[in-house]
N, CA, C and O of each residue as an XYZ file, in Angstrom:
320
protein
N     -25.677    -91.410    -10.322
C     -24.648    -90.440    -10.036
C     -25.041    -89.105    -10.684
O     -25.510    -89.058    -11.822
N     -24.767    -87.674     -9.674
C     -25.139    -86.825    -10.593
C     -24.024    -85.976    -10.855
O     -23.052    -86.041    -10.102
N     -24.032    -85.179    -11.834
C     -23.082    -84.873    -13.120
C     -23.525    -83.559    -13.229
O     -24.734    -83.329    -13.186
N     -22.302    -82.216    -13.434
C     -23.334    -80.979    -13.896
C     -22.500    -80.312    -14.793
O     -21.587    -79.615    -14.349
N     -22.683    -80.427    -15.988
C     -22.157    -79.733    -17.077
C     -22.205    -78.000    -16.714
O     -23.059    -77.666    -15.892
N     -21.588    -77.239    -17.123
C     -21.368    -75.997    -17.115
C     -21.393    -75.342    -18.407
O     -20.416    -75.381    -19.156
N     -22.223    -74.878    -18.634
C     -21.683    -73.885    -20.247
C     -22.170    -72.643    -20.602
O     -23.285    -72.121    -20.617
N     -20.548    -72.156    -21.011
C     -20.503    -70.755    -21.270
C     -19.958    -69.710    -22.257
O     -18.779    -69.744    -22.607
N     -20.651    -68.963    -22.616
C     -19.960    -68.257    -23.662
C     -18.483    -68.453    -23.861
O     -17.930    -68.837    -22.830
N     -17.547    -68.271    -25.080
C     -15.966    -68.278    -24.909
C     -15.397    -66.819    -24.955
O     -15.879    -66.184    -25.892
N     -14.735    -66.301    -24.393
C     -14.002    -65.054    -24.469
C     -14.210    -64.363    -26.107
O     -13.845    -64.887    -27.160
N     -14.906    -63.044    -25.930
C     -14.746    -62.780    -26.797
C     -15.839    -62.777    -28.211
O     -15.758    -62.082    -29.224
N     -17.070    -64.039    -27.769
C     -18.061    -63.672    -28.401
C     -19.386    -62.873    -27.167
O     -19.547    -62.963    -25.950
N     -20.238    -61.990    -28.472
C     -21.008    -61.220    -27.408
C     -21.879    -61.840    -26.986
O     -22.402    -62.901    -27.324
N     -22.070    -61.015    -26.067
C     -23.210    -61.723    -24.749
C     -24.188    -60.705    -24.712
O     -23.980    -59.764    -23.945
N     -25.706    -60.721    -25.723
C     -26.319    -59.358    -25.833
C     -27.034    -60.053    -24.143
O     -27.314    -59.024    -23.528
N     -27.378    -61.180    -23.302
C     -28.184    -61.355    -22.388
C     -27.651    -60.562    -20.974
O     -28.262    -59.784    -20.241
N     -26.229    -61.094    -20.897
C     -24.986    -60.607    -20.035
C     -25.372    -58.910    -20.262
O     -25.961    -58.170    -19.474
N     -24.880    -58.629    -21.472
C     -25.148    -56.863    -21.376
C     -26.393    -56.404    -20.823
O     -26.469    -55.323    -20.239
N     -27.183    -57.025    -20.950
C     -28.893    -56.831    -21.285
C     -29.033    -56.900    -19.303
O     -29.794    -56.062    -18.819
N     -28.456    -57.672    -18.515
C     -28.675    -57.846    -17.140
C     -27.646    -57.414    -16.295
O     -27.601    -57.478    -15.066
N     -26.716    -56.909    -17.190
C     -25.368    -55.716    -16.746
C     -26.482    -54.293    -16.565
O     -26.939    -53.793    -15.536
N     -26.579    -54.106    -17.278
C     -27.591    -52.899    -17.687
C     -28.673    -52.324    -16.825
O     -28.717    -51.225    -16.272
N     -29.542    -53.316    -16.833
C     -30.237    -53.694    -15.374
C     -29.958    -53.158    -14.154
O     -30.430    -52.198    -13.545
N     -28.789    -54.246    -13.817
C     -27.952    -54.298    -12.168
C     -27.519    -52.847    -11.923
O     -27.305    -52.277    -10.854
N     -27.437    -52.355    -13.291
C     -26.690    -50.700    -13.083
C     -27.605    -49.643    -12.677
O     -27.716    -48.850    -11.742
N     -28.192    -49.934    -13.712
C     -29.915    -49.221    -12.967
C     -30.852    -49.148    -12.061
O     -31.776    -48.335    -12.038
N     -30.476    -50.566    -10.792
C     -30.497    -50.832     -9.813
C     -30.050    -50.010     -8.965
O     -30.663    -49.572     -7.991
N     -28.889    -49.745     -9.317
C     -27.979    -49.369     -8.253
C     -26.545    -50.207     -8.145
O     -25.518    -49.845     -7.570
N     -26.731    -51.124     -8.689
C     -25.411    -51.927     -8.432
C     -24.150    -51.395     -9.623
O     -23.707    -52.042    -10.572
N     -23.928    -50.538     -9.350
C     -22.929    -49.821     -9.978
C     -21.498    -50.448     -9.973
O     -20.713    -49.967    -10.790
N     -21.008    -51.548     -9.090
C     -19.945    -52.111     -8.821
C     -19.731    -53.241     -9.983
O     -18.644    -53.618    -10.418
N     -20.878    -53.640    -10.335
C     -21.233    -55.061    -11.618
C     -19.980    -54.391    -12.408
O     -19.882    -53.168    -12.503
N     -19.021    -55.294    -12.972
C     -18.599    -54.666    -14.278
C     -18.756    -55.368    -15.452
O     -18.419    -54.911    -16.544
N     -19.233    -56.416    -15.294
C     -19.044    -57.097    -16.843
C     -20.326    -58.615    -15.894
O     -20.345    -58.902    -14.697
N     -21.022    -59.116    -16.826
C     -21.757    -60.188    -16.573
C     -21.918    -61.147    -17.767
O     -22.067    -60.470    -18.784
N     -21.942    -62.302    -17.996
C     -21.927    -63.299    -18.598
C     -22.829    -64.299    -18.090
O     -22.938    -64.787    -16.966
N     -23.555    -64.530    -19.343
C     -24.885    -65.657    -18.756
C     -24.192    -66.752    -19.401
O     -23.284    -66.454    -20.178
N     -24.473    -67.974    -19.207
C     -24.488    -69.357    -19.040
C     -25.361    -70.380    -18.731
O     -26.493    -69.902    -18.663
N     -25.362    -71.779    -18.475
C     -26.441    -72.845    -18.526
C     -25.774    -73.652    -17.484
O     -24.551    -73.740    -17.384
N     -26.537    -74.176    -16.794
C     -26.332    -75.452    -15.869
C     -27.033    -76.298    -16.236
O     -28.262    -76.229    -16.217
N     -26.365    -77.256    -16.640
C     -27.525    -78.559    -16.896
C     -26.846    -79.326    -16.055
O     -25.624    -79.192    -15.991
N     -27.812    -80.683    -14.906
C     -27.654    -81.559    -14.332
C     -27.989    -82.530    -14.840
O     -28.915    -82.548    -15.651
N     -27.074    -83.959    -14.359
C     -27.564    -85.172    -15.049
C     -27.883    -86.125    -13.978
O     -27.653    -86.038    -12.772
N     -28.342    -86.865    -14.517
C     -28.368    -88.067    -13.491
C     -28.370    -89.345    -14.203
O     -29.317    -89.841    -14.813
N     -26.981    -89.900    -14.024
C     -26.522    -91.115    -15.369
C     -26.843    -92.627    -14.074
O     -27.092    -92.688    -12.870
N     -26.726    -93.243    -14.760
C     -26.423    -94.860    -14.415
C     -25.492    -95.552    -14.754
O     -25.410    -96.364    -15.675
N     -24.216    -94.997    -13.435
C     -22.969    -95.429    -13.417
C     -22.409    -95.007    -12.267
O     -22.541    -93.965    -11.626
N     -21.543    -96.310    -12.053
C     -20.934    -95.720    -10.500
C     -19.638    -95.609    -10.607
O     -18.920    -95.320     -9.649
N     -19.253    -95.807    -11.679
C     -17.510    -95.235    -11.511
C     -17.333    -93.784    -12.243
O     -17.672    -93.436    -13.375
N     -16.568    -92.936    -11.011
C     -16.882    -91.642    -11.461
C     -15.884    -91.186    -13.109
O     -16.113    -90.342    -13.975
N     -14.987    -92.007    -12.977
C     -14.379    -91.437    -14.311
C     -14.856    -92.269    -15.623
O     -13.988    -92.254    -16.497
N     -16.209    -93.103    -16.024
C     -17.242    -93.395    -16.622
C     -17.751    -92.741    -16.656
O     -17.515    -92.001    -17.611
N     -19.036    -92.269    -15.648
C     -19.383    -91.167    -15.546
C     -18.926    -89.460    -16.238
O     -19.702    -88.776    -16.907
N     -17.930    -89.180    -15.973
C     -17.835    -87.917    -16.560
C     -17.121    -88.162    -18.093
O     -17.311    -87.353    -19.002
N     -16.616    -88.891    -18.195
C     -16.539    -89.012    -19.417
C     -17.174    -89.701    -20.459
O     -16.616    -90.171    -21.451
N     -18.434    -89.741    -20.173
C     -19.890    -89.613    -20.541
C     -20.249    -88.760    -21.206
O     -20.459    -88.720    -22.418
N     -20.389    -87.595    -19.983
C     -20.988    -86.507    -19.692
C     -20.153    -85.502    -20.734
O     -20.786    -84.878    -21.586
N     -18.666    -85.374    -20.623
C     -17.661    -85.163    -21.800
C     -18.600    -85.128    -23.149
O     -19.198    -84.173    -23.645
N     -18.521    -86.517    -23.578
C     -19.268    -86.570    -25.084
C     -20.463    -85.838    -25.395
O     -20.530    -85.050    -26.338
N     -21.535    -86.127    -24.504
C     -22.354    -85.898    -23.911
C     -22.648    -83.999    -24.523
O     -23.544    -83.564    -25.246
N     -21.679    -83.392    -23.973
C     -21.438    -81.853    -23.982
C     -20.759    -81.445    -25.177
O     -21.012    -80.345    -25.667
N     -19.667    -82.457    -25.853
C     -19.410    -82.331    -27.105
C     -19.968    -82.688    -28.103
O     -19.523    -82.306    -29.185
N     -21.134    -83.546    -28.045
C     -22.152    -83.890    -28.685
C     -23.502    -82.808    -29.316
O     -23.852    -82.716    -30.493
N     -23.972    -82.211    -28.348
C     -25.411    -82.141    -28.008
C     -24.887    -80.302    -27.095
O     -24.519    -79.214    -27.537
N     -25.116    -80.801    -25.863
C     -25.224    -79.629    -24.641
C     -24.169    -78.034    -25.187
O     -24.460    -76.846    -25.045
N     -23.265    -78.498    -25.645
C     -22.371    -76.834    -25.925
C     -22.066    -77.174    -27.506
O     -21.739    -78.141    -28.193
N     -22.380    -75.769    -27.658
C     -21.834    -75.442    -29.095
C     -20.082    -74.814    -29.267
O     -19.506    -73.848    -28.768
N     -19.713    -75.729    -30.070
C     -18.213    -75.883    -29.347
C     -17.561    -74.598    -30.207
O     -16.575    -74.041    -29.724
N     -17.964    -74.253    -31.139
C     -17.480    -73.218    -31.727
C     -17.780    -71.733    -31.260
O     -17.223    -70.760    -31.768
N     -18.896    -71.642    -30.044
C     -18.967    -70.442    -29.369
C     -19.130    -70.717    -27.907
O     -19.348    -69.692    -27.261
N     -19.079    -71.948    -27.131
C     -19.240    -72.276    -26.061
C     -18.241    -73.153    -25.939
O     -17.737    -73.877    -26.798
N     -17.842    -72.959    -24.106
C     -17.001    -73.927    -23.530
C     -17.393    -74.351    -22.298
O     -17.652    -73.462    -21.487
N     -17.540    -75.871    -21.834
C     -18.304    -76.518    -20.625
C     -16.871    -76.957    -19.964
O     -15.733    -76.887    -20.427
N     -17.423    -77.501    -18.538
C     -16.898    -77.933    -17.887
C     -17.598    -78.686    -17.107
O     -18.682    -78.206    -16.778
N     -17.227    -80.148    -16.527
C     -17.622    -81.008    -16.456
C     -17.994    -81.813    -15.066
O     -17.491    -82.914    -15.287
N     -18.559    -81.877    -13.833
C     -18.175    -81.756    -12.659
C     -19.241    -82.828    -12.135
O     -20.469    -82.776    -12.203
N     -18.099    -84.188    -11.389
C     -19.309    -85.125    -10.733
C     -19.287    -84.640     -9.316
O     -18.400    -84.325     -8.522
N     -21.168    -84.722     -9.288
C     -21.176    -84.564     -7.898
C     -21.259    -85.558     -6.717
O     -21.162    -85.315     -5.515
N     -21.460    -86.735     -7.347
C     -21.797    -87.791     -6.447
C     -22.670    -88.376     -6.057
O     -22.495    -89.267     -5.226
């Protein structure tokens, strides 16, 4: 089953990468960008077929290891 954690900065701490490719896009031309925030996709691929096993796995999994919970927040999403 595959599984895709989401994680992303939390409101409020800085994002020098986000600014850093805000900055960029502006200098492009894309003058409309107003604010950008980088983040991580990680995919899994577990061995389990019941989906609410599965993500609450993947849960620990992200509270464990994958996000740093004191400046990051994931979200948790089976894909099937």
């Amino acid at each position: 089953m595959k599984i895709r954690v989401d994680v992303k900065l939390k409101n409020g701490v800085l994002d020098p990468q986000g600014r850093a490719v805000a900055h960029a896009l502006h200098t492009l031309g894309f003058d409309e960008v107003a604010d950008v925030r980088i983040g991580k996709a990680i995919e899994l691929e577990v061995n389990e077929t019941d989906k609410e096993k599965a993500k609450a796995r993947a849960v620990e999994m992200a509270q464990k290891l994958l996000a740093n919970l004191v400046i990051e927040s994931y979200t948790v999403e089976v894909l099937g």
